[in-house]
N, C-alpha and C positions, 0 to 999 in steps of 0.2 A: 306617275312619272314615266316618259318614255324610255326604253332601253336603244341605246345609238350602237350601231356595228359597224363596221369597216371589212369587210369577207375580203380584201386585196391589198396588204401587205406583200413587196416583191420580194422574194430571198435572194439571198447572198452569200458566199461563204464564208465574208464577213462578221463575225458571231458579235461584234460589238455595235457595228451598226442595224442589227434586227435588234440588240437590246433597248437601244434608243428608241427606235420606231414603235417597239413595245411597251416601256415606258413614257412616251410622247404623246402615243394614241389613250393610255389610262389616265394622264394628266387632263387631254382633251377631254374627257369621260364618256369615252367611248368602253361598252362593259365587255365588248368578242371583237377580234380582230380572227386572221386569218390568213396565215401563210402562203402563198401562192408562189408555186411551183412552176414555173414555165417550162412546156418541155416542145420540140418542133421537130419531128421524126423528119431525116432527110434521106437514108438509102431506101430500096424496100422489100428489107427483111425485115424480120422479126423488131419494135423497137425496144430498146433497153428504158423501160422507165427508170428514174431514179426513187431510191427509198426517200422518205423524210425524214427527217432529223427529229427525233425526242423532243419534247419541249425540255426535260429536265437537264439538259445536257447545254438547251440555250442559255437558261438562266435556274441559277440555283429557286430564287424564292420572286414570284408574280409581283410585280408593283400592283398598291389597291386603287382603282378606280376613284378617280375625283368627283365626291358626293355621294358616295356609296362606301358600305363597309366591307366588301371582300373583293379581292384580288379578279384582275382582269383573267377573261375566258381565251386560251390562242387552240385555234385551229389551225390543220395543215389540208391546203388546197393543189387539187390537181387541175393544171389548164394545158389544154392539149389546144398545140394551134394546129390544126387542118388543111392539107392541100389535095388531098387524098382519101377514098373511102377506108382504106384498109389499115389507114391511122388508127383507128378508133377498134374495138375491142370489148366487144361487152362482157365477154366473161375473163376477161385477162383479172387474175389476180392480186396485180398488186395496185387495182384501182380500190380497194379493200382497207390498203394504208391509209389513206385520205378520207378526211370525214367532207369534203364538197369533192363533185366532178363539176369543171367546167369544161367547155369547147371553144375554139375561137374557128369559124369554118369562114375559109376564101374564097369559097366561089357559091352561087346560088344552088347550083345540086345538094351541096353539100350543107348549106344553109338553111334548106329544107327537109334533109336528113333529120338533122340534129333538133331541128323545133317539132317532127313528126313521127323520127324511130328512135334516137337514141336516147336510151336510158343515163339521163343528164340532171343534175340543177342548174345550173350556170349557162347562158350562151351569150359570151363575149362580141363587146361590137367592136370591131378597129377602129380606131380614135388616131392613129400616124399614117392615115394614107386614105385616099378617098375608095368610097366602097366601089366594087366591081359589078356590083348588082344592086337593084333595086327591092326594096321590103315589098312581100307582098303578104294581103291582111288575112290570107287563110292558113298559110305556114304559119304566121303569128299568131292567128287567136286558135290553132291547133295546138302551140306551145304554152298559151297561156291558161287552157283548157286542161293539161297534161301537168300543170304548175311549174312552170319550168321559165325560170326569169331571166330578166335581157339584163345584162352589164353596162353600165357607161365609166366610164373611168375618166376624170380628170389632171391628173398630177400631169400628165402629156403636154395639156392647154396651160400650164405653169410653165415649162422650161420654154417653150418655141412658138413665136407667132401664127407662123403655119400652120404646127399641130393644133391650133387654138381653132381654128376656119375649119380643119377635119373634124376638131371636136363637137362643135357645135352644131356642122351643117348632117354630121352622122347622128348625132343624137336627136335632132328635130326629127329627120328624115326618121327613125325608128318611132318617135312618139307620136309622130302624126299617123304613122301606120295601127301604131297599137291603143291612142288615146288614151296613154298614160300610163297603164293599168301592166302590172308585172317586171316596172323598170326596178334597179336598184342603183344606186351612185356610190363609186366606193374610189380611192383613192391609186390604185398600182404605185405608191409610193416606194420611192428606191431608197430614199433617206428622211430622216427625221422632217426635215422642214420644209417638205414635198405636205407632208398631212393638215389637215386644215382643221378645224370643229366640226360638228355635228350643223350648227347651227349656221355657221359659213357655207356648207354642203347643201343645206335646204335653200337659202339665196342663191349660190351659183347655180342651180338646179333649175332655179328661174329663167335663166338663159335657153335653157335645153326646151324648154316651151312646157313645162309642168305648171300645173295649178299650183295654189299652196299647199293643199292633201296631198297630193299628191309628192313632192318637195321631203316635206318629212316623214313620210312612209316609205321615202326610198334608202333612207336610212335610217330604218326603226321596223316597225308589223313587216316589211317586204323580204329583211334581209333575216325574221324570224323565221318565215316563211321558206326559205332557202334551208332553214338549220334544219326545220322539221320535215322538208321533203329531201332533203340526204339522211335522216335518219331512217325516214321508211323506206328510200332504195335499198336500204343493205335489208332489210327485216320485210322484202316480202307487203309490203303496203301499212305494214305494222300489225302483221298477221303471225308471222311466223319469225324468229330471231334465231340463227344458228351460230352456234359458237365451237370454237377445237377443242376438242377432249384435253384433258392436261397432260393423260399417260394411255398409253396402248393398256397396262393392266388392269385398267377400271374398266374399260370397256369387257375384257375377259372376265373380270372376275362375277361369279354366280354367285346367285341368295346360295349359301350353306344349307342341305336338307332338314329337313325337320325331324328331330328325335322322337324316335316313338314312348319315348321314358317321361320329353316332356312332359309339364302339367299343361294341363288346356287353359284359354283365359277364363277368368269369373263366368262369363258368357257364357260361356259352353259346359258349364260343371255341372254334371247332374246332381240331382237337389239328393244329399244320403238319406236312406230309407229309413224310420225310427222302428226302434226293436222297443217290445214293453216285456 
């Protein structure tokens, strides 16, 4: 049985309307959804990201997934949208909060950046405005070499006719570049009845110029695939995993010397000598 995700859930500071979209999306049975954080850095200092919010603070106890018996998975996503190199930050810290990093990059520099240096999962396509540059297929099969997958987002093509012509005509224009391969389709839902099924999402996907495989892998293996390539950015490729001490004094504290009175172990005991 395949597992459905949704990695774009919009926040809000709303705490009852992510509860809905949370319990909507597990009713639809979808098993990981995902928070998404929009943030759009506009002086050019330093930018202030925002923390994420707990999940335990959104909702006391998980609604359980429909057709499954345990509680839905939420993650908290970071999406930086880009107009600028010095947006982005690779070693900035509190991209550490966030179990996805996405990007949404404006212009083609920047669009090649992000598919070729920046240490990403996510690369958001705009869906509310026609794109400023044209896809080209070695930034993309750069990105989709690095594992790092294209966004399409629909809930846009629900509210307004217009964004529906951006939606569509952006997301061919990306799949004809990429031939399929590295898309995901996830929802930017703002409220509950923005979210579709699983199975709605592999038909509208139809439009976007996907095969059938491709349709339901863009929300199933594609968006697993996201989960496990945010997990190995933080751990080093899945080599190394570092974590913060819990106190300054564990770090101080030494093995205690060894007593010269102890007994030695079994191992070491010399065998007694017999007296007749």
């Amino acid at each position: 049985m395949s597992v459905f995700m949704d990695l774009n859930l919009t926040f809000t500071e709303d705490k009852s309307v992510l509860q809905r979209m949370i319990e909507t999306a597990a009713q639809l049975g979808f098993s990981t959804v995902a928070i998404n954080y929009m943030f759009e850095p506009k002086a050019k200092k330093k930018p202030q990201i925002p923390a994420p919010t707990p999940i335990t603070e959104l909702m006391d106890q998980l609604p359980v997934v429909q057709g499954r018996s345990r509680p839905i998975r939420v993650l908290n996503r970071l999406t930086l949208v880009m107009s600028d190199s010095f947006h982005f930050r690779s070693t900035a810290p509190e991209y550490r909060c966030f179990d996805l990093l996405a990007v949404q990059p404006t212009t083609e520099k920047l669009f090649h950046a992000a598919c070729m240096v920046y240490d990403i999962d996510i690369i958001c396509v705009s869906v509310t405005e026609r794109l400023p540059f044209f896809f080209k297929r070695a930034p993309v099969n750069g990105a989709i070499d690095r594992g790092v997958v294209f966004e399409v987002s629909y809930s846009a093509a629900i509210r307004d006719s217009t964004m529906r012509r951006y939606t569509i005509a952006n997301a061919i224009s990306l799949i004809e570049c990429c031939k399929g391969k590295s898309v995901m389709v996830s929802s930017a839902a703002e409220k509950a009845l923005e979210l579709r099924g699983p199975y709605d999402v592999t038909n509208l996907s139809l439009l976007f110029g996907l095969s059938d495989k491709d349709c339901k892998e863009a929300v199933s293996s594609t968006c697993r695939s996201v989960l496990l390539h945010g997990e190995t950015r933080k751990t080093a490729s899945g080599i190394i995993y570092t974590v913060k001490s819990c106190s300054k004094a564990s770090d101080q504290q030494e093995a205690p010397p060894q007593s010269e009175t102890c007994e030695a172990p079994p191992s070491k005991k010399q065998k007694s000598s017999v007296t007749e």
